[in-house]
mmCIF file of the protein (N, C-alpha, C, O) and its ligand, coordinates in Angstrom:
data_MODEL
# 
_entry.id   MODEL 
# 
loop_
_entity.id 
_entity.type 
_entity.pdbx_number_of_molecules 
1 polymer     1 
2 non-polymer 1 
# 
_entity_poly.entity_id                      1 
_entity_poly.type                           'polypeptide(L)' 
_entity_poly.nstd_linkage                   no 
_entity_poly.nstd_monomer                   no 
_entity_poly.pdbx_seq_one_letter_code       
;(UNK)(UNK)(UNK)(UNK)(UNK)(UNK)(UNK)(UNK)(UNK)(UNK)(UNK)(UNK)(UNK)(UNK)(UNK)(UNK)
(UNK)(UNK)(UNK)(UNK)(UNK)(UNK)(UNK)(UNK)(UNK)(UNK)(UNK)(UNK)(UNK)(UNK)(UNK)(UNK)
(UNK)(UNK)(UNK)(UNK)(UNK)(UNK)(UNK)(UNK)(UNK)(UNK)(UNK)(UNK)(UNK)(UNK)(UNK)(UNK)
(UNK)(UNK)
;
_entity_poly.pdbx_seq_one_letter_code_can   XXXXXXXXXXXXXXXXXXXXXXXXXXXXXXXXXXXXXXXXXXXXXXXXXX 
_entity_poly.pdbx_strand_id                 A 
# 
loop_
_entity_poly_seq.entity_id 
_entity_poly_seq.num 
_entity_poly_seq.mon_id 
_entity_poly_seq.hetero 
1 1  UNK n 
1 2  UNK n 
1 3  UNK n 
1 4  UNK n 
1 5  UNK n 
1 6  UNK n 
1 7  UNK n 
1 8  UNK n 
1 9  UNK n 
1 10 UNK n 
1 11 UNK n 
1 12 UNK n 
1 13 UNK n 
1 14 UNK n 
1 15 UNK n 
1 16 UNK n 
1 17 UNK n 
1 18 UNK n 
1 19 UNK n 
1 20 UNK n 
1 21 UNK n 
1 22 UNK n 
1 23 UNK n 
1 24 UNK n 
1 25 UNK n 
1 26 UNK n 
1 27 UNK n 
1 28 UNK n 
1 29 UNK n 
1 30 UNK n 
1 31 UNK n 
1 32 UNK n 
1 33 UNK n 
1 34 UNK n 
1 35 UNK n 
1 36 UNK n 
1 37 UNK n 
1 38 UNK n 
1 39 UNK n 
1 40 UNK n 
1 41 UNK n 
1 42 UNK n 
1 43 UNK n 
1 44 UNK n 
1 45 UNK n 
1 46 UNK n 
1 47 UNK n 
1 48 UNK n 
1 49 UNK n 
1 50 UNK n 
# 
loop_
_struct_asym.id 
_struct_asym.entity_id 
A 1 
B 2 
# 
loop_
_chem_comp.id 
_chem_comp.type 
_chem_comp.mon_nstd_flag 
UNK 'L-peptide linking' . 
ZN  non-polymer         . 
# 
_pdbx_entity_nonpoly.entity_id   2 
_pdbx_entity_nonpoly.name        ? 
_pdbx_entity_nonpoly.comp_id     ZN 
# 
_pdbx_nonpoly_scheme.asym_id         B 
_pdbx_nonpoly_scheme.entity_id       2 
_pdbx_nonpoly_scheme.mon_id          ZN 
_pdbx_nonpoly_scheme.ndb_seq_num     1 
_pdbx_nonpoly_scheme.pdb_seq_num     101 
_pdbx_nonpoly_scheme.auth_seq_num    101 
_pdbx_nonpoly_scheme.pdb_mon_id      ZN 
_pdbx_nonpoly_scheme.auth_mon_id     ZN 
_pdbx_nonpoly_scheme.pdb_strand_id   A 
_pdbx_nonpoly_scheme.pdb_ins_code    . 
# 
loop_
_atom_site.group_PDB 
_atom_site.id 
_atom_site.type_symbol 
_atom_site.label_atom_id 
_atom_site.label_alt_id 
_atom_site.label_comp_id 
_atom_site.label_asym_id 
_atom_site.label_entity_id 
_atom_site.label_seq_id 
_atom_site.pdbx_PDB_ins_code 
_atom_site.Cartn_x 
_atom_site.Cartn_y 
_atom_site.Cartn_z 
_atom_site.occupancy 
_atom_site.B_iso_or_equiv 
_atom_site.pdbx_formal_charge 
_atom_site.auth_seq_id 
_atom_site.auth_comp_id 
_atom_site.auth_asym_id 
_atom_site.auth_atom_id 
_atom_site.pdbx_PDB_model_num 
ATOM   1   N  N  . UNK A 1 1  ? -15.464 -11.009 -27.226 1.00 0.00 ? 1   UNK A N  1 
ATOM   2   C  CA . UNK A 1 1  ? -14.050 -10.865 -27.586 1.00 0.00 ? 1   UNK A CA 1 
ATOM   3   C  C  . UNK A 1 1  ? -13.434 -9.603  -26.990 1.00 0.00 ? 1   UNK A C  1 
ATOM   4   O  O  . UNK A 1 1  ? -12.352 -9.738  -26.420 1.00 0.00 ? 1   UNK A O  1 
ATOM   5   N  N  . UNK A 1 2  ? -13.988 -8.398  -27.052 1.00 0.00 ? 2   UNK A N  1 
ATOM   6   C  CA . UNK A 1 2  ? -13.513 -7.354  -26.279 1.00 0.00 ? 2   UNK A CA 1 
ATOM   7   C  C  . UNK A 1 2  ? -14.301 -6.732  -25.294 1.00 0.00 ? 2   UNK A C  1 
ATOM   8   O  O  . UNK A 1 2  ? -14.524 -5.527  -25.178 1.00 0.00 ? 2   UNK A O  1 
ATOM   9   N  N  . UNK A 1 3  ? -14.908 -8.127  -24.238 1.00 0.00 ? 3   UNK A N  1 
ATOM   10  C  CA . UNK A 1 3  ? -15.939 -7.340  -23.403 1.00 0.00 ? 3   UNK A CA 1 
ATOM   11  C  C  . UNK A 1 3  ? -14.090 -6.704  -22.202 1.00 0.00 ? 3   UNK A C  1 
ATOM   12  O  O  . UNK A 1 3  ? -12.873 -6.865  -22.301 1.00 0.00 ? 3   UNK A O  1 
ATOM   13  N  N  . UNK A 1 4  ? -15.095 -5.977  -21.208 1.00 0.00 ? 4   UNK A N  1 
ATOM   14  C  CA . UNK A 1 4  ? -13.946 -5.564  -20.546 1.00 0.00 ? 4   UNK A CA 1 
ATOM   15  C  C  . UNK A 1 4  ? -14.069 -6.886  -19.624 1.00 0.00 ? 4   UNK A C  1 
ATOM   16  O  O  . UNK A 1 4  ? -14.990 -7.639  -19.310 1.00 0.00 ? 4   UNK A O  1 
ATOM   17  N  N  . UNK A 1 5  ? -12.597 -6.790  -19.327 1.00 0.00 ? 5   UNK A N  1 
ATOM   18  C  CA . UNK A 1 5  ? -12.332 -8.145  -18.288 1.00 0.00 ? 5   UNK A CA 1 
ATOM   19  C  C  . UNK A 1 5  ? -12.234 -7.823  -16.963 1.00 0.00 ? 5   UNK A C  1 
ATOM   20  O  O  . UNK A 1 5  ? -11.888 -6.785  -16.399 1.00 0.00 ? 5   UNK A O  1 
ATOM   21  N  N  . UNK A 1 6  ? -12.703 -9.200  -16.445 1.00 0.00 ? 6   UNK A N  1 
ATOM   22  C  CA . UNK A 1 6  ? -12.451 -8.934  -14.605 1.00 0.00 ? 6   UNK A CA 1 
ATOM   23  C  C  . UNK A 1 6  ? -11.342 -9.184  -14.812 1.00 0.00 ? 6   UNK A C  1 
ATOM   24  O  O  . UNK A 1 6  ? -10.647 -8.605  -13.977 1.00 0.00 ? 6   UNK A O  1 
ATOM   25  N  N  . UNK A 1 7  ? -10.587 -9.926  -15.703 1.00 0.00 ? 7   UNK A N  1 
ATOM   26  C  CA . UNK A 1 7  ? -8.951  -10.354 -15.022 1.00 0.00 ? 7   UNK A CA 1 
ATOM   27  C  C  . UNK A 1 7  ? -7.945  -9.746  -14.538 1.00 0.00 ? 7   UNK A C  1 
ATOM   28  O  O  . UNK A 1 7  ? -7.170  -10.226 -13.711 1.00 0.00 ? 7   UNK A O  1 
ATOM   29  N  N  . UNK A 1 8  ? -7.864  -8.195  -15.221 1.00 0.00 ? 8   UNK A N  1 
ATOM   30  C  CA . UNK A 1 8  ? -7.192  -7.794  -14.408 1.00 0.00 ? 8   UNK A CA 1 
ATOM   31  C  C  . UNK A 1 8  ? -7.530  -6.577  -13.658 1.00 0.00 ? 8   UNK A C  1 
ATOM   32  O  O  . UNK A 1 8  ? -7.010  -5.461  -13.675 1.00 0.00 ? 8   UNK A O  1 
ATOM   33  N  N  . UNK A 1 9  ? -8.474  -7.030  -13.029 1.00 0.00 ? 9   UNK A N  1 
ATOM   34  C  CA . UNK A 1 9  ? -9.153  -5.727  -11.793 1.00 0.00 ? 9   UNK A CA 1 
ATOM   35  C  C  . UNK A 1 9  ? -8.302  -5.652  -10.860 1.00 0.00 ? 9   UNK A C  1 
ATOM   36  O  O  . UNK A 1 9  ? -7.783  -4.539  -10.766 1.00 0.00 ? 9   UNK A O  1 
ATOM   37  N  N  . UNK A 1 10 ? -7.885  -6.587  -9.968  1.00 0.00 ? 10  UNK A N  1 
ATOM   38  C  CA . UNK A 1 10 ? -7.390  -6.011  -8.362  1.00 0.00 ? 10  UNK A CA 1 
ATOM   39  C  C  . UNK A 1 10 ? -6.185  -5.858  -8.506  1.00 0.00 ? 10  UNK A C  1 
ATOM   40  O  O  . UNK A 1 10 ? -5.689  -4.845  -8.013  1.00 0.00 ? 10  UNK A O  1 
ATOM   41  N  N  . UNK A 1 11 ? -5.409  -6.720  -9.157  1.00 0.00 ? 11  UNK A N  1 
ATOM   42  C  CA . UNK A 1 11 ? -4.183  -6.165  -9.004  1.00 0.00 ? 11  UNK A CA 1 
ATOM   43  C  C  . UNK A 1 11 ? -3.684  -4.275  -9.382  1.00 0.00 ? 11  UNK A C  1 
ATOM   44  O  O  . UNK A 1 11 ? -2.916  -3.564  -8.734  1.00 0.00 ? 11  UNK A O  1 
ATOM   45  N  N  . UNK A 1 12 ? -4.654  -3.859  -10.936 1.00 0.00 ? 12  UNK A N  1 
ATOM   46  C  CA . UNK A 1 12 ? -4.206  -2.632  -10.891 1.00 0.00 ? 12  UNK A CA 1 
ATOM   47  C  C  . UNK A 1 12 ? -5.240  -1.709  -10.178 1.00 0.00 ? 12  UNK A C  1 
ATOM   48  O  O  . UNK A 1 12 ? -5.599  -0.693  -10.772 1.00 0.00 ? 12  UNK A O  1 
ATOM   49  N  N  . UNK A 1 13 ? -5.769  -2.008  -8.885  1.00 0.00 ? 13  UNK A N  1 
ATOM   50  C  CA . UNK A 1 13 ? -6.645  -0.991  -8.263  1.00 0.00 ? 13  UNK A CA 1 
ATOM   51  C  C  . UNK A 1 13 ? -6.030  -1.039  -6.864  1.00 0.00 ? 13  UNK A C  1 
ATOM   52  O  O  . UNK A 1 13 ? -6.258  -0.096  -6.105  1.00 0.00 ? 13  UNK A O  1 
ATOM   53  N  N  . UNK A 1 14 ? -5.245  -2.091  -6.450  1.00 0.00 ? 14  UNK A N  1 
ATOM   54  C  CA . UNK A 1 14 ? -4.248  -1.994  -5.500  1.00 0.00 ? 14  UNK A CA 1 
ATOM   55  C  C  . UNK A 1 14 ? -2.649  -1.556  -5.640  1.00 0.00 ? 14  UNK A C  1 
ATOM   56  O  O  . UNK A 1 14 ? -1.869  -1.498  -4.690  1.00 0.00 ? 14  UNK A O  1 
ATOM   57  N  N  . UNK A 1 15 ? -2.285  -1.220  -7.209  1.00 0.00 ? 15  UNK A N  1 
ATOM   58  C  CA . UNK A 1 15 ? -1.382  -0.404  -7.266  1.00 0.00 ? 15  UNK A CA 1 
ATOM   59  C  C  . UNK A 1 15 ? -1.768  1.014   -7.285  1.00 0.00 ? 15  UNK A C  1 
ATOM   60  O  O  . UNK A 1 15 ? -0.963  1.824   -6.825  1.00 0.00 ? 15  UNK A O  1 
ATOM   61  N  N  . UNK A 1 16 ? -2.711  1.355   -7.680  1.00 0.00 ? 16  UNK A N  1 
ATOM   62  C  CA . UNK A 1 16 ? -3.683  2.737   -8.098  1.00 0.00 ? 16  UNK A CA 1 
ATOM   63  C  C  . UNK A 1 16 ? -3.835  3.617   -6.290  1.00 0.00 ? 16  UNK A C  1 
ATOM   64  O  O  . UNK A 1 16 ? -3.601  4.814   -6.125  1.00 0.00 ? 16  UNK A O  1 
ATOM   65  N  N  . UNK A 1 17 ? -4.351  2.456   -4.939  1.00 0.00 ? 17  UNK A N  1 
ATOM   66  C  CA . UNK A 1 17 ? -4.470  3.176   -3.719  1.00 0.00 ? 17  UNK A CA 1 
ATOM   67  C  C  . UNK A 1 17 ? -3.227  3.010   -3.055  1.00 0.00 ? 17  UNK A C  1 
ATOM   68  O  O  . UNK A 1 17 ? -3.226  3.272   -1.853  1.00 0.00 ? 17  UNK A O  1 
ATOM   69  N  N  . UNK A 1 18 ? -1.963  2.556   -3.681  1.00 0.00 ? 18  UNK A N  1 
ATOM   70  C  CA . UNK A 1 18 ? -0.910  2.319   -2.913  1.00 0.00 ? 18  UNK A CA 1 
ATOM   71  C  C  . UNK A 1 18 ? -0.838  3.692   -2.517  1.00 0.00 ? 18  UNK A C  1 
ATOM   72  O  O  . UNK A 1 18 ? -1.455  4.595   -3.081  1.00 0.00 ? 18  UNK A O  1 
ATOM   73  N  N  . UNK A 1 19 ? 0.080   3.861   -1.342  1.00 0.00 ? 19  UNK A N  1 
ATOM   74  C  CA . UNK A 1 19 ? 0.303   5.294   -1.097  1.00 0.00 ? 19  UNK A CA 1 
ATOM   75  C  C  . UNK A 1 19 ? 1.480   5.467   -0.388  1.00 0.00 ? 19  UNK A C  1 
ATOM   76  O  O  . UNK A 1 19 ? 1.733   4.429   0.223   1.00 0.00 ? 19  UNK A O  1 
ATOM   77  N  N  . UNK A 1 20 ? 2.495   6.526   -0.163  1.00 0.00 ? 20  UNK A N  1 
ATOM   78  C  CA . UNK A 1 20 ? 3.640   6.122   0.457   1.00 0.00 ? 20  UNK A CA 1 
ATOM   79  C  C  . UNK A 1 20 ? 3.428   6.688   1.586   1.00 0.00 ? 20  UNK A C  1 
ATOM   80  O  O  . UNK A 1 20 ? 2.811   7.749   1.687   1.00 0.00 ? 20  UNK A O  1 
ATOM   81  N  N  . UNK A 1 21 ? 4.171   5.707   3.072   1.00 0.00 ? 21  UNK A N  1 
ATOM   82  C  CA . UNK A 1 21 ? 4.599   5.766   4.149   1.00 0.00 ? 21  UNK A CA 1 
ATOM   83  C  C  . UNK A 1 21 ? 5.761   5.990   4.494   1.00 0.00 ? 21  UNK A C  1 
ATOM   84  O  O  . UNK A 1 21 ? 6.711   5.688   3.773   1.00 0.00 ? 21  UNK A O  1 
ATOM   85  N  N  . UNK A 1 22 ? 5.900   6.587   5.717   1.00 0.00 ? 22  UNK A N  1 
ATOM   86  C  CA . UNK A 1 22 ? 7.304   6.632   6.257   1.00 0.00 ? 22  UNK A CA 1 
ATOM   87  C  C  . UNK A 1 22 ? 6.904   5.715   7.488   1.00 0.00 ? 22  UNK A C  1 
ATOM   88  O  O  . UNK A 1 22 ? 5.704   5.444   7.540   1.00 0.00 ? 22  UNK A O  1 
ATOM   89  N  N  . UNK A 1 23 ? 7.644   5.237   8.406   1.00 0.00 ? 23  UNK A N  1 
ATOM   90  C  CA . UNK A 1 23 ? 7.637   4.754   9.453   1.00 0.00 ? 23  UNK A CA 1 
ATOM   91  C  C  . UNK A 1 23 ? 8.276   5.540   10.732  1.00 0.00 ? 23  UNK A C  1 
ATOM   92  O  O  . UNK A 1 23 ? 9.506   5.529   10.759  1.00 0.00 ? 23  UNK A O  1 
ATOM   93  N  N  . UNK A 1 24 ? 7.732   6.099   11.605  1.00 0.00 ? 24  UNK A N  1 
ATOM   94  C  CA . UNK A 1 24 ? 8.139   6.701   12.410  1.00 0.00 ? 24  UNK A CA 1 
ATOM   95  C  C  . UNK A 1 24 ? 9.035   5.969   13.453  1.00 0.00 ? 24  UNK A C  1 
ATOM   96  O  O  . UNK A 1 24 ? 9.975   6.527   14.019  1.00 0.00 ? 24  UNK A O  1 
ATOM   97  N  N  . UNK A 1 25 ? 8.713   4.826   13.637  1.00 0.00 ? 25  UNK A N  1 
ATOM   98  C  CA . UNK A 1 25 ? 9.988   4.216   14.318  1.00 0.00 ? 25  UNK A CA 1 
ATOM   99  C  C  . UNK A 1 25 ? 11.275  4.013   13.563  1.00 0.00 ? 25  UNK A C  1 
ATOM   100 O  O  . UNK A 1 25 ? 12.245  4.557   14.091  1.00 0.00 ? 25  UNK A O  1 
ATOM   101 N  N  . UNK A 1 26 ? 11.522  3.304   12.359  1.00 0.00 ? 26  UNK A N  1 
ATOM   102 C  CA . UNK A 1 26 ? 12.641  3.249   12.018  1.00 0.00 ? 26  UNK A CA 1 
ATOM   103 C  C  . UNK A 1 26 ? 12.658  3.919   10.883  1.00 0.00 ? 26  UNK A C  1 
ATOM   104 O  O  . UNK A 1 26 ? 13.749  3.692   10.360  1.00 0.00 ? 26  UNK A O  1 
ATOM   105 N  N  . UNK A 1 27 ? 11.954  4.708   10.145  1.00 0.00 ? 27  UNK A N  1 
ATOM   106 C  CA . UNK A 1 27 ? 11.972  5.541   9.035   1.00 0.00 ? 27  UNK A CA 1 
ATOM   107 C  C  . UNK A 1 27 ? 12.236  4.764   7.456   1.00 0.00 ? 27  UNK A C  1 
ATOM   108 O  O  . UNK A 1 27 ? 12.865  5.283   6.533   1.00 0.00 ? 27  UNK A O  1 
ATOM   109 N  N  . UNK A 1 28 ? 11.759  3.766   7.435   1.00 0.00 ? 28  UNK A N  1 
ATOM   110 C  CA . UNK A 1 28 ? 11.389  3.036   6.670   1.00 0.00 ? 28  UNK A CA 1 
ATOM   111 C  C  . UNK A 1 28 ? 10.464  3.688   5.483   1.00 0.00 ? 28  UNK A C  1 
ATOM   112 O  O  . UNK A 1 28 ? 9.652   4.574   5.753   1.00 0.00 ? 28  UNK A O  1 
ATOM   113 N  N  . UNK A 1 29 ? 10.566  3.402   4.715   1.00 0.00 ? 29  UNK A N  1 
ATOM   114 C  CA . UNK A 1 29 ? 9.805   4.352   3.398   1.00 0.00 ? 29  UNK A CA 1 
ATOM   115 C  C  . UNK A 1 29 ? 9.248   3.225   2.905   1.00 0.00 ? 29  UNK A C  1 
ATOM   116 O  O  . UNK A 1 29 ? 10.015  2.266   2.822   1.00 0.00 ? 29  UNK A O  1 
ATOM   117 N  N  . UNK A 1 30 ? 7.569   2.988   2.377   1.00 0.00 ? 30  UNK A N  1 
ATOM   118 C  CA . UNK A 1 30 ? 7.612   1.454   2.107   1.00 0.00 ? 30  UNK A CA 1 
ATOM   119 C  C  . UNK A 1 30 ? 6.066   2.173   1.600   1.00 0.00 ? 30  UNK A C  1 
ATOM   120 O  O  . UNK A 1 30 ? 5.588   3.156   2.165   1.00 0.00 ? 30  UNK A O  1 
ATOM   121 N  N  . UNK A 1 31 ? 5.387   1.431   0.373   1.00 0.00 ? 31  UNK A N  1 
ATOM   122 C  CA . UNK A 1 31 ? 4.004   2.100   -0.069  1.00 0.00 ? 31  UNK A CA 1 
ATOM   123 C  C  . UNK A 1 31 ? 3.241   0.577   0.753   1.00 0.00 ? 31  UNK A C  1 
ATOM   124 O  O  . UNK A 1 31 ? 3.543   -0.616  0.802   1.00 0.00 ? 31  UNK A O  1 
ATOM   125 N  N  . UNK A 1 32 ? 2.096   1.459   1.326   1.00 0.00 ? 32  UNK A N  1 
ATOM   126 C  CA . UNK A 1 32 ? 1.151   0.980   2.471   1.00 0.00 ? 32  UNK A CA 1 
ATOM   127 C  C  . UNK A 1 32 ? -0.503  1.253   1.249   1.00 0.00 ? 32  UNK A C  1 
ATOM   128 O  O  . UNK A 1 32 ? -0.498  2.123   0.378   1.00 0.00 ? 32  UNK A O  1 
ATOM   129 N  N  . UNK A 1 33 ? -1.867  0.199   1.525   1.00 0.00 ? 33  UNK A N  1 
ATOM   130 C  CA . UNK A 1 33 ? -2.493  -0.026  1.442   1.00 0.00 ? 33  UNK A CA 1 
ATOM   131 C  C  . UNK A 1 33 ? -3.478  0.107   2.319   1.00 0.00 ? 33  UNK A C  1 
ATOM   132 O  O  . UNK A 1 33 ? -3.073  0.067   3.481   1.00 0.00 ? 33  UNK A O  1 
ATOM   133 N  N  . UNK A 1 34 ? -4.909  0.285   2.163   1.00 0.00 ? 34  UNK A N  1 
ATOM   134 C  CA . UNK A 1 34 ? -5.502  0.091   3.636   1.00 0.00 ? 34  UNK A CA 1 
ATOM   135 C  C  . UNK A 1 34 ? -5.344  1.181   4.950   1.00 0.00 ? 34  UNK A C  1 
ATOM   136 O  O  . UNK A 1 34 ? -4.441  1.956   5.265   1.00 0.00 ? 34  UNK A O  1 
ATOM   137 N  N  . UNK A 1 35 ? -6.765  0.830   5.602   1.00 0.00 ? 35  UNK A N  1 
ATOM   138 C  CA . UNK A 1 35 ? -6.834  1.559   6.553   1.00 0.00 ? 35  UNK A CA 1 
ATOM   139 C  C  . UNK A 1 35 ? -5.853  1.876   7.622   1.00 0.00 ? 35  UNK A C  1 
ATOM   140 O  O  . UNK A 1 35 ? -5.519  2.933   8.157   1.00 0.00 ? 35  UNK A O  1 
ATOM   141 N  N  . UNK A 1 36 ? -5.282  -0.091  7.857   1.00 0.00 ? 36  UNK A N  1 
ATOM   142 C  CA . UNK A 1 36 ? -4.364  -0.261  8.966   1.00 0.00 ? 36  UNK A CA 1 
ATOM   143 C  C  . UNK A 1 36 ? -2.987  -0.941  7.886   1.00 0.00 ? 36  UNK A C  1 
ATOM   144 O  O  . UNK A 1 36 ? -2.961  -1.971  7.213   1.00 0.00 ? 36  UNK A O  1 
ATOM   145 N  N  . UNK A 1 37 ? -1.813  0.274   8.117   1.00 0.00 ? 37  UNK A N  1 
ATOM   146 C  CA . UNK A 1 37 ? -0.891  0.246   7.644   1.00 0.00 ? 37  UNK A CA 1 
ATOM   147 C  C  . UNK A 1 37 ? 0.526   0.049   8.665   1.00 0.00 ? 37  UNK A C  1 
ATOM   148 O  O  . UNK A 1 37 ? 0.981   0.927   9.399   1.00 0.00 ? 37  UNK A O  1 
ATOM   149 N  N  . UNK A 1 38 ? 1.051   -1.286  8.497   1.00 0.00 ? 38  UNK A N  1 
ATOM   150 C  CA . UNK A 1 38 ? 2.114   -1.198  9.502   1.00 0.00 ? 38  UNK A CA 1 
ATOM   151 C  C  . UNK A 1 38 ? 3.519   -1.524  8.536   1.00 0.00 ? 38  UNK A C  1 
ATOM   152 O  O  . UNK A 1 38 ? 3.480   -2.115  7.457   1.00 0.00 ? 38  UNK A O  1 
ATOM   153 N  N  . UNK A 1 39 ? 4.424   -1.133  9.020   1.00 0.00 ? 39  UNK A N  1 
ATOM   154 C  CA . UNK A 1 39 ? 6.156   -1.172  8.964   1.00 0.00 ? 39  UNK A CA 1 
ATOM   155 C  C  . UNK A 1 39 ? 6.422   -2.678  8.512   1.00 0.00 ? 39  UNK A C  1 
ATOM   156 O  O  . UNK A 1 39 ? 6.691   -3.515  9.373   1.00 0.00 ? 39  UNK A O  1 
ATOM   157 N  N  . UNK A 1 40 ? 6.341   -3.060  7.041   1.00 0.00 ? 40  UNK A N  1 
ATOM   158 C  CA . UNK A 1 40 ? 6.929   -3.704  7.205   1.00 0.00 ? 40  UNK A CA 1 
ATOM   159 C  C  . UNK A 1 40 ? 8.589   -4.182  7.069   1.00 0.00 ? 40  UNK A C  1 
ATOM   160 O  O  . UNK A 1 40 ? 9.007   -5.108  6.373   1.00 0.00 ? 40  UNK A O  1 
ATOM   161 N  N  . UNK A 1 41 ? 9.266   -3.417  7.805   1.00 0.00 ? 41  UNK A N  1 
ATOM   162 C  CA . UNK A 1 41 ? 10.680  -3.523  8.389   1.00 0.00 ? 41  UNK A CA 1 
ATOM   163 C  C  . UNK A 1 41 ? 10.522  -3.976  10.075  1.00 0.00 ? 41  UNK A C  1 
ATOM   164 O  O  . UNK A 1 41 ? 10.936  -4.959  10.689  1.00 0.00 ? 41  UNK A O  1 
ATOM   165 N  N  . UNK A 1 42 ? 9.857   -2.973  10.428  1.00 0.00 ? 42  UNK A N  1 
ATOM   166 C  CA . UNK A 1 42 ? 9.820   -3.681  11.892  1.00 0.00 ? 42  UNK A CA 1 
ATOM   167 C  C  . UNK A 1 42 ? 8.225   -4.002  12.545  1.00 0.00 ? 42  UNK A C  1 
ATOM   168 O  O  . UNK A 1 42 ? 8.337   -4.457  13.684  1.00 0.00 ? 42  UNK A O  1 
ATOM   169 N  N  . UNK A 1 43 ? 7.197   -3.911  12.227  1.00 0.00 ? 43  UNK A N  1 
ATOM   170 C  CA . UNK A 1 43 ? 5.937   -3.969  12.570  1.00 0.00 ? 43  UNK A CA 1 
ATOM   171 C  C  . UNK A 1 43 ? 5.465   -2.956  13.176  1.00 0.00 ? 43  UNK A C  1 
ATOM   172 O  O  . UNK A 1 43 ? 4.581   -3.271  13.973  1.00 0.00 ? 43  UNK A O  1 
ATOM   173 N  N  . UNK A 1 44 ? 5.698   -1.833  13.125  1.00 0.00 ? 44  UNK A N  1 
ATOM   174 C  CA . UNK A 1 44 ? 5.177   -0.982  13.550  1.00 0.00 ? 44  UNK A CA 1 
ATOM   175 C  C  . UNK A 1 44 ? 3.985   -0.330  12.630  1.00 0.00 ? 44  UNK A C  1 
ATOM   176 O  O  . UNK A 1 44 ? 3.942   -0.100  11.422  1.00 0.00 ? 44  UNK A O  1 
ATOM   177 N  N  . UNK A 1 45 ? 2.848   -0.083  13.890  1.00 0.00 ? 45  UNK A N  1 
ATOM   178 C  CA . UNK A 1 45 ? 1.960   0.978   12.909  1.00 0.00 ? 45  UNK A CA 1 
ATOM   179 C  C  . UNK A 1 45 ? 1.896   2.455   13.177  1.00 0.00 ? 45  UNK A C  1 
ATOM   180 O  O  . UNK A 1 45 ? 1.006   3.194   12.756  1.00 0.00 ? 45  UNK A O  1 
ATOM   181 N  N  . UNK A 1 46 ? 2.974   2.839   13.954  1.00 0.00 ? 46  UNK A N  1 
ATOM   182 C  CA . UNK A 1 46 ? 3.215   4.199   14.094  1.00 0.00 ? 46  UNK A CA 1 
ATOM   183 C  C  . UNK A 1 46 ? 4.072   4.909   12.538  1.00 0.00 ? 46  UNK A C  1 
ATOM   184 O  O  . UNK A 1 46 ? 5.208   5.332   12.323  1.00 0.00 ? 46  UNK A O  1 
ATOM   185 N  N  . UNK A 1 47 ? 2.656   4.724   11.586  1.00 0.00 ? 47  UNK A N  1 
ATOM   186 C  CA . UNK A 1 47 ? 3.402   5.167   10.687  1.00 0.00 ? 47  UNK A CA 1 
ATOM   187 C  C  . UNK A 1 47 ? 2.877   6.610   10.308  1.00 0.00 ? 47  UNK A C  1 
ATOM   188 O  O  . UNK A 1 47 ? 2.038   7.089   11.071  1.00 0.00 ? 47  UNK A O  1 
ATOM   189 N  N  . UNK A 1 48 ? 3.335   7.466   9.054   1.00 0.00 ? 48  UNK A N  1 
ATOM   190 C  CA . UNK A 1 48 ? 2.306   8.345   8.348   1.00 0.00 ? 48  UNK A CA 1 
ATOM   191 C  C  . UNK A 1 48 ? 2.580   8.583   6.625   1.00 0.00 ? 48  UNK A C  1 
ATOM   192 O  O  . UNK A 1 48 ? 3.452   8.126   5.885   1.00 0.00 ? 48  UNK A O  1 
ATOM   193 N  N  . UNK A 1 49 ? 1.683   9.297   6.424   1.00 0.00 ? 49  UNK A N  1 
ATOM   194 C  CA . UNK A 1 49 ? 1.883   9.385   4.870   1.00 0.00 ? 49  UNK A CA 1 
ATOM   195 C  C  . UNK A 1 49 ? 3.012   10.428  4.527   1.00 0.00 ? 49  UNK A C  1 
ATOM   196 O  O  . UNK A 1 49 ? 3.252   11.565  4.932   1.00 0.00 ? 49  UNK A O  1 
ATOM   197 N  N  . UNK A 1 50 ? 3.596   9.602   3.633   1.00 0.00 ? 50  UNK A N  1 
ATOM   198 C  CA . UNK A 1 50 ? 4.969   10.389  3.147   1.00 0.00 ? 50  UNK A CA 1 
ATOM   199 C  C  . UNK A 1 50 ? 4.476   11.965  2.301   1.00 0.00 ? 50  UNK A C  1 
ATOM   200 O  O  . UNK A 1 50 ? 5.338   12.720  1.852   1.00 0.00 ? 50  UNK A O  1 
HETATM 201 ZN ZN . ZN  B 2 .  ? 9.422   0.628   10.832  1.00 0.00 2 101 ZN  A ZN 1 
# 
């Protein structure tokens, strides 16, 4: 009854590594995941951490 649950594992461990980006091409502010983080406004991965 109160074991701990898988149910809600990933969703709050992928809000937990969100992290914010800027986008150096169009300066897009957008929270990125992951190693490879691209723009999504324009696809760019010339991004960095805000
Ligand atoms: Zn962009």
């Amino acid at each position: 009854m109160c074991s701990v649950g898988d149910a809600f594992g990933v969703d709050v461990a992928d809000e937990l590594n969100a992290k914010e980006y800027i986008c150096k091409d169009c300066e897009n502010k957008f929270k990125g995941i992951g190693k490879t983080v691209i723009c999504p406004a324009c696809r760019s991965s010339n991004v960095e951490l805000a």
